[in-house]
ROPAPA-220178 format. One record per residue (C-alpha): x, y, z. Coordinates in pm, 1 decimal. Layout:
@X:X | Y:Y | Z:Z
...
This chain:
@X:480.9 | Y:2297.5 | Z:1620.9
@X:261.2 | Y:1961.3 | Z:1607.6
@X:482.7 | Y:1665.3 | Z:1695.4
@X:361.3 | Y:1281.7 | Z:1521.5
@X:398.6 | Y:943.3 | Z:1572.9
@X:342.6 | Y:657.9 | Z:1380.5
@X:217.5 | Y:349.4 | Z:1399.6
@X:354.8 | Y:134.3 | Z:1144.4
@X:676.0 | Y:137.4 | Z:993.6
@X:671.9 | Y:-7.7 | Z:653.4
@X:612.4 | Y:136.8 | Z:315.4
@X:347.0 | Y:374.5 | Z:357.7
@X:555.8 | Y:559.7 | Z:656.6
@X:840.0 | Y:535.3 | Z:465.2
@X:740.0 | Y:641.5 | Z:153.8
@X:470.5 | Y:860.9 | Z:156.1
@X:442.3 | Y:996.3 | Z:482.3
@X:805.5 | Y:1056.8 | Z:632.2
@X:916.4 | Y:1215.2 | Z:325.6
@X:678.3 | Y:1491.3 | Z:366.9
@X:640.6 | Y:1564.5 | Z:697.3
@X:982.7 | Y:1593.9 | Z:762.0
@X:1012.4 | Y:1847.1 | Z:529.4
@X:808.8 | Y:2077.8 | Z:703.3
@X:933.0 | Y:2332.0 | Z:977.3
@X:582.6 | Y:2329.8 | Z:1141.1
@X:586.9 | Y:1962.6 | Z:1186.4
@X:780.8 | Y:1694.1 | Z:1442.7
@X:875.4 | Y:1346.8 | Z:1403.3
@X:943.7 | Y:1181.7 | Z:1713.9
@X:842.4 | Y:819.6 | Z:1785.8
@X:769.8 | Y:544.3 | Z:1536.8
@X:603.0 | Y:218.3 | Z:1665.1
@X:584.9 | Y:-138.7 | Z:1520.9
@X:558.7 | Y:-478.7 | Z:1665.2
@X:922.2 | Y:-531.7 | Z:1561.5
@X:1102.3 | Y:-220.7 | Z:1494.6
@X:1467.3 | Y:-410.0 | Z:1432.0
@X:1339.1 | Y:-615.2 | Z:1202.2
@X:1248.3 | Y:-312.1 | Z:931.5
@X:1367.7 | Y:-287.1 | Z:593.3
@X:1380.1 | Y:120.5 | Z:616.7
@X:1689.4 | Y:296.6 | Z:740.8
@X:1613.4 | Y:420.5 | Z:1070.3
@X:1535.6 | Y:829.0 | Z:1054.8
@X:1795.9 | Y:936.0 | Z:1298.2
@X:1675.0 | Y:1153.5 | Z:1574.3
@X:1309.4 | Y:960.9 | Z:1572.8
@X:1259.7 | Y:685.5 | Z:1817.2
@X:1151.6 | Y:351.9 | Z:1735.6
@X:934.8 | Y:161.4 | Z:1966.7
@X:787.6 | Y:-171.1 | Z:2041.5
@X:610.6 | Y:-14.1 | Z:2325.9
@X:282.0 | Y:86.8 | Z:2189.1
@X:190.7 | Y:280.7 | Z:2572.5
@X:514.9 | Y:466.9 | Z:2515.8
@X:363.0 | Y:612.3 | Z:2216.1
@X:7.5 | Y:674.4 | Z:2328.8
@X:111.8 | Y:808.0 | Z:2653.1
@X:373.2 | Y:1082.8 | Z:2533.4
@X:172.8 | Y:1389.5 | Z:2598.4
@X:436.1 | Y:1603.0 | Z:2368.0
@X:235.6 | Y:1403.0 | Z:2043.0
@X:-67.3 | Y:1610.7 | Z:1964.3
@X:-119.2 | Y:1348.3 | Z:1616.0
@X:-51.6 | Y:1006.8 | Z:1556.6
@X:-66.3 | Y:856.0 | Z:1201.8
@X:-220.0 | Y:516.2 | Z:1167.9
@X:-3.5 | Y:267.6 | Z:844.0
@X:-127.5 | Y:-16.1 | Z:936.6
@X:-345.9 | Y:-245.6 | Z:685.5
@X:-717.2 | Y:-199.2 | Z:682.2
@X:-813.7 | Y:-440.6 | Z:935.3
@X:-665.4 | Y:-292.2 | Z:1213.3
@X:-750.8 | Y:125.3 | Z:1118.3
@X:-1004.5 | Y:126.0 | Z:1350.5
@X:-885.2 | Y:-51.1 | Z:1648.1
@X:-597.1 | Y:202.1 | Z:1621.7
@X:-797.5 | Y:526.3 | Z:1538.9
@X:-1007.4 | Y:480.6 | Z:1849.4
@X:-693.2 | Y:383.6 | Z:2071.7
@X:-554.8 | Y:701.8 | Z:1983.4
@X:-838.6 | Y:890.1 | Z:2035.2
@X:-889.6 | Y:747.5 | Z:2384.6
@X:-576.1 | Y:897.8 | Z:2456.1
@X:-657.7 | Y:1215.5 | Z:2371.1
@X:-428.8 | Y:1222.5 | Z:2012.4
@X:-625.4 | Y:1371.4 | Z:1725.1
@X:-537.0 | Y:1105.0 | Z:1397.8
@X:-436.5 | Y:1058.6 | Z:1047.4
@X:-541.4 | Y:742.1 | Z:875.6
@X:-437.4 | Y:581.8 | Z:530.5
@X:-666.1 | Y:483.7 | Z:302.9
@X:-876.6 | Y:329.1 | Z:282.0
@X:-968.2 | Y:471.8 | Z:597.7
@X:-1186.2 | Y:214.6 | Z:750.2
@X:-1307.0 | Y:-132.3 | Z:663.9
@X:-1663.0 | Y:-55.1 | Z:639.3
@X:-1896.2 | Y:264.8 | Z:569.1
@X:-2050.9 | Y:228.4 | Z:942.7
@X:-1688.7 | Y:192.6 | Z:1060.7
@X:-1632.0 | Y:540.7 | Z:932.2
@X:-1937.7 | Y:661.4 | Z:1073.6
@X:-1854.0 | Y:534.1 | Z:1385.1
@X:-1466.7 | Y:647.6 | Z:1423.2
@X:-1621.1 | Y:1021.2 | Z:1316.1
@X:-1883.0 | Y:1092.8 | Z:1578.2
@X:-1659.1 | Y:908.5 | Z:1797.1
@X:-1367.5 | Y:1183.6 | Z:1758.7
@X:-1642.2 | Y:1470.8 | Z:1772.1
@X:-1755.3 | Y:1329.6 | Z:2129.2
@X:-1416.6 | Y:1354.3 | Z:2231.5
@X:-1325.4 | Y:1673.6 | Z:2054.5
@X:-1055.2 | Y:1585.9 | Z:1829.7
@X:-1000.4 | Y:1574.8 | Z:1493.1
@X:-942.2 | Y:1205.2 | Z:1266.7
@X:-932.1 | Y:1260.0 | Z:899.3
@X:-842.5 | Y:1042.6 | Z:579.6
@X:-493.8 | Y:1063.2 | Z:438.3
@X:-559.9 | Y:1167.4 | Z:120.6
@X:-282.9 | Y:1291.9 | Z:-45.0
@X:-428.8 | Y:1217.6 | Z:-417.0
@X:-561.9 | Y:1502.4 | Z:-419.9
@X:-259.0 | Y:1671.6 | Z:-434.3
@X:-131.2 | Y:1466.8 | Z:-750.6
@X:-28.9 | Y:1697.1 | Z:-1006.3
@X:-244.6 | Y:1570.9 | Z:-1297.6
@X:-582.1 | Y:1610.6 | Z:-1105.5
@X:-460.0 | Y:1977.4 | Z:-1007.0
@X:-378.5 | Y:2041.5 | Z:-1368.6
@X:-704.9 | Y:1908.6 | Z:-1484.4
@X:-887.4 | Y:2117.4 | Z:-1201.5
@X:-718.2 | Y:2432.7 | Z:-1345.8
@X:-817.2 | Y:2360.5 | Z:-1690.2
@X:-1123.8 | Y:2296.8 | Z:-1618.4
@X:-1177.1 | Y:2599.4 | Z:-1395.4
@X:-1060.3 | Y:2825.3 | Z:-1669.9
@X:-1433.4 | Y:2729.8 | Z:-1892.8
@X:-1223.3 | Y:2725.1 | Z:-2212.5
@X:-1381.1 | Y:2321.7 | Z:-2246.3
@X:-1736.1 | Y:2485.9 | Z:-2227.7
@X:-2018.1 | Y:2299.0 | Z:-2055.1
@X:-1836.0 | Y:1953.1 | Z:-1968.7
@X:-1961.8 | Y:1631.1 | Z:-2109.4
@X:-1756.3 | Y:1354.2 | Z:-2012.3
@X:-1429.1 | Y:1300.9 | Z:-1793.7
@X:-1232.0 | Y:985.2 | Z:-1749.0
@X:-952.6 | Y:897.2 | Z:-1508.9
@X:-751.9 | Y:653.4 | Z:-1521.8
@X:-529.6 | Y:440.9 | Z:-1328.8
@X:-369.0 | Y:162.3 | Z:-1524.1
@X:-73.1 | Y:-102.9 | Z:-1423.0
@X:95.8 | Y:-356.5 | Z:-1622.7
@X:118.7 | Y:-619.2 | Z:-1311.1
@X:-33.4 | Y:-967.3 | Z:-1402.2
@X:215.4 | Y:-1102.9 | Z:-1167.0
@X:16.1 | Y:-990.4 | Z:-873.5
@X:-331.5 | Y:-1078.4 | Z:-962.8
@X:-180.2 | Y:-1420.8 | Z:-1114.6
@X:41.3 | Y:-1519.1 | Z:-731.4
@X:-347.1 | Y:-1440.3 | Z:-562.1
@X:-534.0 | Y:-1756.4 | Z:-518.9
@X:-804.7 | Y:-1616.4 | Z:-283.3
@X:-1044.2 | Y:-1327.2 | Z:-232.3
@X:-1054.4 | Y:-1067.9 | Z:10.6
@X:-1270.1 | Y:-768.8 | Z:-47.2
@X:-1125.7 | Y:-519.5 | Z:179.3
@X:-745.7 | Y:-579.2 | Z:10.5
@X:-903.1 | Y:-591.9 | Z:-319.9
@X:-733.9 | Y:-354.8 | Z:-605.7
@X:-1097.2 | Y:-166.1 | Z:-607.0
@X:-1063.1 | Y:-105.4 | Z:-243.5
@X:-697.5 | Y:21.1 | Z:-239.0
@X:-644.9 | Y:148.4 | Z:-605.0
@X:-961.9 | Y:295.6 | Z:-665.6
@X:-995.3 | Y:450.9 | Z:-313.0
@X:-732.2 | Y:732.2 | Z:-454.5
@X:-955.6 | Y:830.5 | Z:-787.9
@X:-1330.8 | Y:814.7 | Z:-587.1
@X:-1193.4 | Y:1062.6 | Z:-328.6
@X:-1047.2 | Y:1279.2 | Z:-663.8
@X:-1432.9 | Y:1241.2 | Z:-752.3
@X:-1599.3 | Y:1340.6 | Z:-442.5
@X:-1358.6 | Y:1630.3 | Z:-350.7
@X:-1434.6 | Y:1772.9 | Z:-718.9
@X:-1774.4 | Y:1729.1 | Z:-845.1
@X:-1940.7 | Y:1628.4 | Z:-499.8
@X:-2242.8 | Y:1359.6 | Z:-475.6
@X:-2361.6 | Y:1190.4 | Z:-809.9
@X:-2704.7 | Y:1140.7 | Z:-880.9
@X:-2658.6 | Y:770.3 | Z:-928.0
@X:-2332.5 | Y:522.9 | Z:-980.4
@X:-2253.5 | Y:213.1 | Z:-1248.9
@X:-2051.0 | Y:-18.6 | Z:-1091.3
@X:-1863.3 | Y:-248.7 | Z:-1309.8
@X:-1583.7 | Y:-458.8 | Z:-1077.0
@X:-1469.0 | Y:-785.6 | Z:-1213.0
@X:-1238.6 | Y:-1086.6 | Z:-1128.2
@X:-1069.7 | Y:-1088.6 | Z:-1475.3
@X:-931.2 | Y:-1418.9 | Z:-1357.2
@X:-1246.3 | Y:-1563.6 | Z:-1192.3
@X:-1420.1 | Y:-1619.9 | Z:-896.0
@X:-1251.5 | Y:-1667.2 | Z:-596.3
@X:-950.4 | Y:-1495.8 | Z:-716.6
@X:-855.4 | Y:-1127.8 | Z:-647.0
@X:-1019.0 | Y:-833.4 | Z:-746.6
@X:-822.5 | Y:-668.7 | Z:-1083.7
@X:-1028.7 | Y:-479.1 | Z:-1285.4
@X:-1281.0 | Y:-177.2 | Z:-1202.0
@X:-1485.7 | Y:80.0 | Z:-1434.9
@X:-1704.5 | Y:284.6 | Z:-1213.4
@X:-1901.7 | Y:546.9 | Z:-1344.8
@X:-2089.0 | Y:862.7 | Z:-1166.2
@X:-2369.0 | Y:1044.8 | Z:-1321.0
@X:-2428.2 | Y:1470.2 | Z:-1263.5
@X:-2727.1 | Y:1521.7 | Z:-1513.8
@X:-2524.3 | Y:1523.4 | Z:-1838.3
@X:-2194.2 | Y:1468.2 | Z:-1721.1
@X:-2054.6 | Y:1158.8 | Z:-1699.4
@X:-1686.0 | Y:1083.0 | Z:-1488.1
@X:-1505.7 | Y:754.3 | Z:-1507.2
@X:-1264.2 | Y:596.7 | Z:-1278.3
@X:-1121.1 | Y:349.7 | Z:-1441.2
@X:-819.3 | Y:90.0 | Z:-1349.2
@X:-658.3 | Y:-259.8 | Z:-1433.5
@X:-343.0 | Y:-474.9 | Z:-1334.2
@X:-332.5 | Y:-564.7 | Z:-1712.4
@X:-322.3 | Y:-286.8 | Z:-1927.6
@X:11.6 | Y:-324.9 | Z:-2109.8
@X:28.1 | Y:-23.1 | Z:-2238.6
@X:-169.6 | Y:279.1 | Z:-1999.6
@X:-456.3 | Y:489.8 | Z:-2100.2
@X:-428.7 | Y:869.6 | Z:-2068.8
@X:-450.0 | Y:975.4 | Z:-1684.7
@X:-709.1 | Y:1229.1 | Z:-1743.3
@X:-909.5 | Y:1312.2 | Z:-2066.2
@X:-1190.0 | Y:1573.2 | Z:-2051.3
@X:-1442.2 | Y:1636.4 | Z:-2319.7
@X:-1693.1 | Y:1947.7 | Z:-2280.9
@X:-1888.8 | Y:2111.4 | Z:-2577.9
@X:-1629.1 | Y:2349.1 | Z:-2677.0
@X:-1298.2 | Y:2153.2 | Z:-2635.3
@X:-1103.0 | Y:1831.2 | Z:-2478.0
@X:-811.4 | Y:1830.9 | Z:-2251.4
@X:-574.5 | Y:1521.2 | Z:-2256.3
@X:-312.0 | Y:1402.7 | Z:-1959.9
@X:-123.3 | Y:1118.2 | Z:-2046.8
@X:145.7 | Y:1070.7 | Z:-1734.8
@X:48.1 | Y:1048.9 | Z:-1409.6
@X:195.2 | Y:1276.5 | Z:-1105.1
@X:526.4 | Y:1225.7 | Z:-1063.7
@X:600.4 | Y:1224.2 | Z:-703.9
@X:551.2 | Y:823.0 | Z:-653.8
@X:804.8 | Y:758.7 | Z:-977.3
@X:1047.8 | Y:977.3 | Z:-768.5
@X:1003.6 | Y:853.8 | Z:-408.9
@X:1043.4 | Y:498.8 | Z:-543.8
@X:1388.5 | Y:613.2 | Z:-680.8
@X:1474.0 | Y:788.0 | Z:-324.9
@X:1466.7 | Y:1094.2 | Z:-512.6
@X:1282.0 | Y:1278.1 | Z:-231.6
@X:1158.4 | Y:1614.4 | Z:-189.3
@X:1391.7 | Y:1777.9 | Z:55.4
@X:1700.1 | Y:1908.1 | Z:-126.4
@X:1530.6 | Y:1858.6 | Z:-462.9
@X:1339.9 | Y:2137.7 | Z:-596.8
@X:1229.4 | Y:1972.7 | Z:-909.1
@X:1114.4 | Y:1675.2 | Z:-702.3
@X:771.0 | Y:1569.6 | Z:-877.4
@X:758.3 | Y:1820.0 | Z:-1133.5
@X:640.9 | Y:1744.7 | Z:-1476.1
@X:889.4 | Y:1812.6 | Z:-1762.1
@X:732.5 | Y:1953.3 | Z:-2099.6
@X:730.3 | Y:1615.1 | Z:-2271.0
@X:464.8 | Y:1522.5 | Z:-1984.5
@X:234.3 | Y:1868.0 | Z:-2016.7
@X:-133.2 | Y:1787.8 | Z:-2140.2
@X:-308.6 | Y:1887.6 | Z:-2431.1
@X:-569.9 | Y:2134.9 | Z:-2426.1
@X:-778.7 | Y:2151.6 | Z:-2778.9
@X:-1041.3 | Y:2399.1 | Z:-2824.5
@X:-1254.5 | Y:2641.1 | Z:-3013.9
@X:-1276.4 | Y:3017.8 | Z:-2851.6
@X:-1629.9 | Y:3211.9 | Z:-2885.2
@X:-1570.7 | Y:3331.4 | Z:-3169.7
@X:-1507.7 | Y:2962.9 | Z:-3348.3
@X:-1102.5 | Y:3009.1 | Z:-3352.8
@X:-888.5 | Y:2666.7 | Z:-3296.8
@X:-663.7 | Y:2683.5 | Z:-3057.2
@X:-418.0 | Y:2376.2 | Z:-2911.3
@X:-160.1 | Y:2415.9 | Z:-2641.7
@X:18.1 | Y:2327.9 | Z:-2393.4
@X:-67.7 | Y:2337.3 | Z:-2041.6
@X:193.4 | Y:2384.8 | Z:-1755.4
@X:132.4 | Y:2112.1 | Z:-1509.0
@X:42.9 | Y:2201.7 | Z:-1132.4
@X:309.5 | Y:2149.9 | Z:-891.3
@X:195.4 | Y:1807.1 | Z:-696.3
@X:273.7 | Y:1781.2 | Z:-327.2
@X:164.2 | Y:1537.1 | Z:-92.3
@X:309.3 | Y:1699.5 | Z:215.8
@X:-21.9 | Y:1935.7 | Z:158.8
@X:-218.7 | Y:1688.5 | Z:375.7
@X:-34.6 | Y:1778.8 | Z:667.5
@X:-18.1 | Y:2095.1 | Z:612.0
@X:-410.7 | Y:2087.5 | Z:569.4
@X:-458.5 | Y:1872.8 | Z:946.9
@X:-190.8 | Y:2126.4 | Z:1100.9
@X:-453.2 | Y:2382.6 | Z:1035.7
@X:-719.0 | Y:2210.7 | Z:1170.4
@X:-584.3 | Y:2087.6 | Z:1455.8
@X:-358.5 | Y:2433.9 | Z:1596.0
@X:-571.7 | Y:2750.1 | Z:1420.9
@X:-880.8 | Y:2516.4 | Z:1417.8
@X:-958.5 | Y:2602.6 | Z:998.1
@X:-1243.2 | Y:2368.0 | Z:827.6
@X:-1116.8 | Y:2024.5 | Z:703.8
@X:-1018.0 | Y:2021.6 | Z:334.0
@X:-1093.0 | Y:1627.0 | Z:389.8
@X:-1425.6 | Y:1664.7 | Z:466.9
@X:-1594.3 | Y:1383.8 | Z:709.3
@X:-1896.8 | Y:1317.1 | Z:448.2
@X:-1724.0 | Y:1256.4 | Z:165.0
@X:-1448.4 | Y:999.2 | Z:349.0
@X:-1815.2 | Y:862.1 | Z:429.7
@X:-1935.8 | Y:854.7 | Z:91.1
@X:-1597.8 | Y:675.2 | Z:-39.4
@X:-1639.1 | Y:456.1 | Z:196.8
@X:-1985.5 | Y:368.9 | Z:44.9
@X:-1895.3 | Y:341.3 | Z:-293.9
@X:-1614.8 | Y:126.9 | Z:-229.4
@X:-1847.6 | Y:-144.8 | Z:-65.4
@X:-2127.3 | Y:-88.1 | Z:-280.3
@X:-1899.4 | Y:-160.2 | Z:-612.1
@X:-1740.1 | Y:-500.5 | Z:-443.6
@X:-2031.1 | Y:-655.0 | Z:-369.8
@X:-2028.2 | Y:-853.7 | Z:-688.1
@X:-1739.4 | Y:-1015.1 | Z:-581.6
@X:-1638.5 | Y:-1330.8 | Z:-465.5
């Protein structure tokens, strides 16, 4: 058993943390903190303690993890808090402010033998793990080209912000998700294109990114706007012998946001045919061929399942510390520009 506590307790506990690791046997929730837990807009979990008492917290010696939801600027301050205290830690993305940050937090937690990691649970979204599998199974031949896409229809929220801040900039915690998708899959690009704009101008937020990373030949785009009325396809791959194409997006988020959550619901997140991708391609011996491919179950809750390993049978991070590092890069590297 690993027993948590949180620090934080607004959306991100609420709705993508809580819902998953309380629906593990393996895993305990028992103390949330925030500076005002009676003033939350979550129902209270019963059975979990809320606290104002952040000592309470760091001091319970039954909590071998604490998970920081907290906005950027205070990750690290947190992460090393916990660490003092002898808690190994889960962050949200993005994990730190800064590259060096991360750096820092990592050989930090090494020195003191414990393990911090970067929550990244979009790697467990069902259209990358259906695209993985499709890809995996070499029917697309040598791959050319892969975009991914994350598109909103939201000009209300670029339109109501009248200042810039890089580090709560859409490129910073949209594109955080699809970089780490990157990393985790095809590893470290020769070189990166950075296009990041202000669609709006300077001095206003951050809305629009089309980053793209180069391995030889192949070429993979994360792409993403507030102001795409109508979304691209989440994932379309093109190699020499075929393209896949994955129009919706993982499910889980539509669900949670409807309180449809995962315990009791066995079709929570899953992709219904009208949302399968299309896989087109010719076989070796020039034969068509266009089906339909069953979409991988997505499941967030696979994070923690991941740490719990790490932390009680000691198993290799899936989240590995380099590319957290390297994400961390990009993401400074493509804002830059900005102002």
């Amino acid at each position: 058993m690993l027993t948590i506590g949180y620090i934080g307790n607004g959306k991100s506990t609420n709705r993508y943390h809580l819902p998953f690791s309380m629906n593990r046997e393996h895993l305990k929730v028992k103390t949330i903190y925030a500076r005002n837990p009676e003033k939350a807009e979550w129902e209270k979990v019963p059975g979990v303690l809320y606290t104002d008492d952040i000592e309470a917290l760091m001091n319970d010696k039954e909590i071998g993890l604490i998970v920081v939801c907290t906005p950027i600027e205070s990750h690290y301050a947190y992460a090393k808090m916990a660490l003092d205290h002898g808690k190994n830690v889960l962050v949200e993305k993005p994990f730190m402010m800064t590259k060096d940050e991360a750096v820092s937090i990592f050989q930090y937690a090494k020195e003191k033998r414990l393990v911090i990691q970067s929550y990244q649970n979009r790697r467990y979204d069902s259209d990358f793990l259906t695209t993985k599998k499709v890809i995996d199974s070499g029917k697309l031949g040598e791959l050319l080209e892969v975009e991914m896409n994350y598109d909103y229809y939201r000009p209300q929220t670029p339109n109501s912000t009248t200042h810039f801040n890089k580090y709560n900039s859409y490129l910073y915690g949209h594109g955080v998700h699809t970089i780490d998708q990157v990393f985790s899959y095809f590893g470290q690009p020769d070189n990166v294109h950075y296009d990041v704009r202000q669609l709006l101008g300077s001095g206003r937020m951050n809305d629009y990114f089309d980053l793209d990373f180069y391995y030889g030949t192949l070429k993979v785009s994360v792409k993403s706007s507030f102001f795409r009325l109508k979304a691209r396809p989440s994932f379309v791959v093109y190699g020499k012998q075929g393209v896949f194409v994955k129009h919706t997006e993982d499910r889980q988020e539509e669900h949670l946001k409807l309180f449809y959550l995962p315990k009791g619901h066995p079709d929570f997140g899953i992709d219904a045919p009208e949302h399968y991708g299309t896989l087109t391609y010719l076989d070796a011996e020039g034969n068509y061929h266009e089906e339909k491919i069953i979409s991988e179950q997505g499941d967030y809750a696979r994070v923690y399942d991941d740490i719990y390993q790490v932390i009680v049978h000691g198993k290799e991070k899936t989240v590995k510390d380099e590319e957290t590092i390297a994400v961390m890069e990009i993401l400074e590297r493509g804002i830059e520009g900005c102002s």
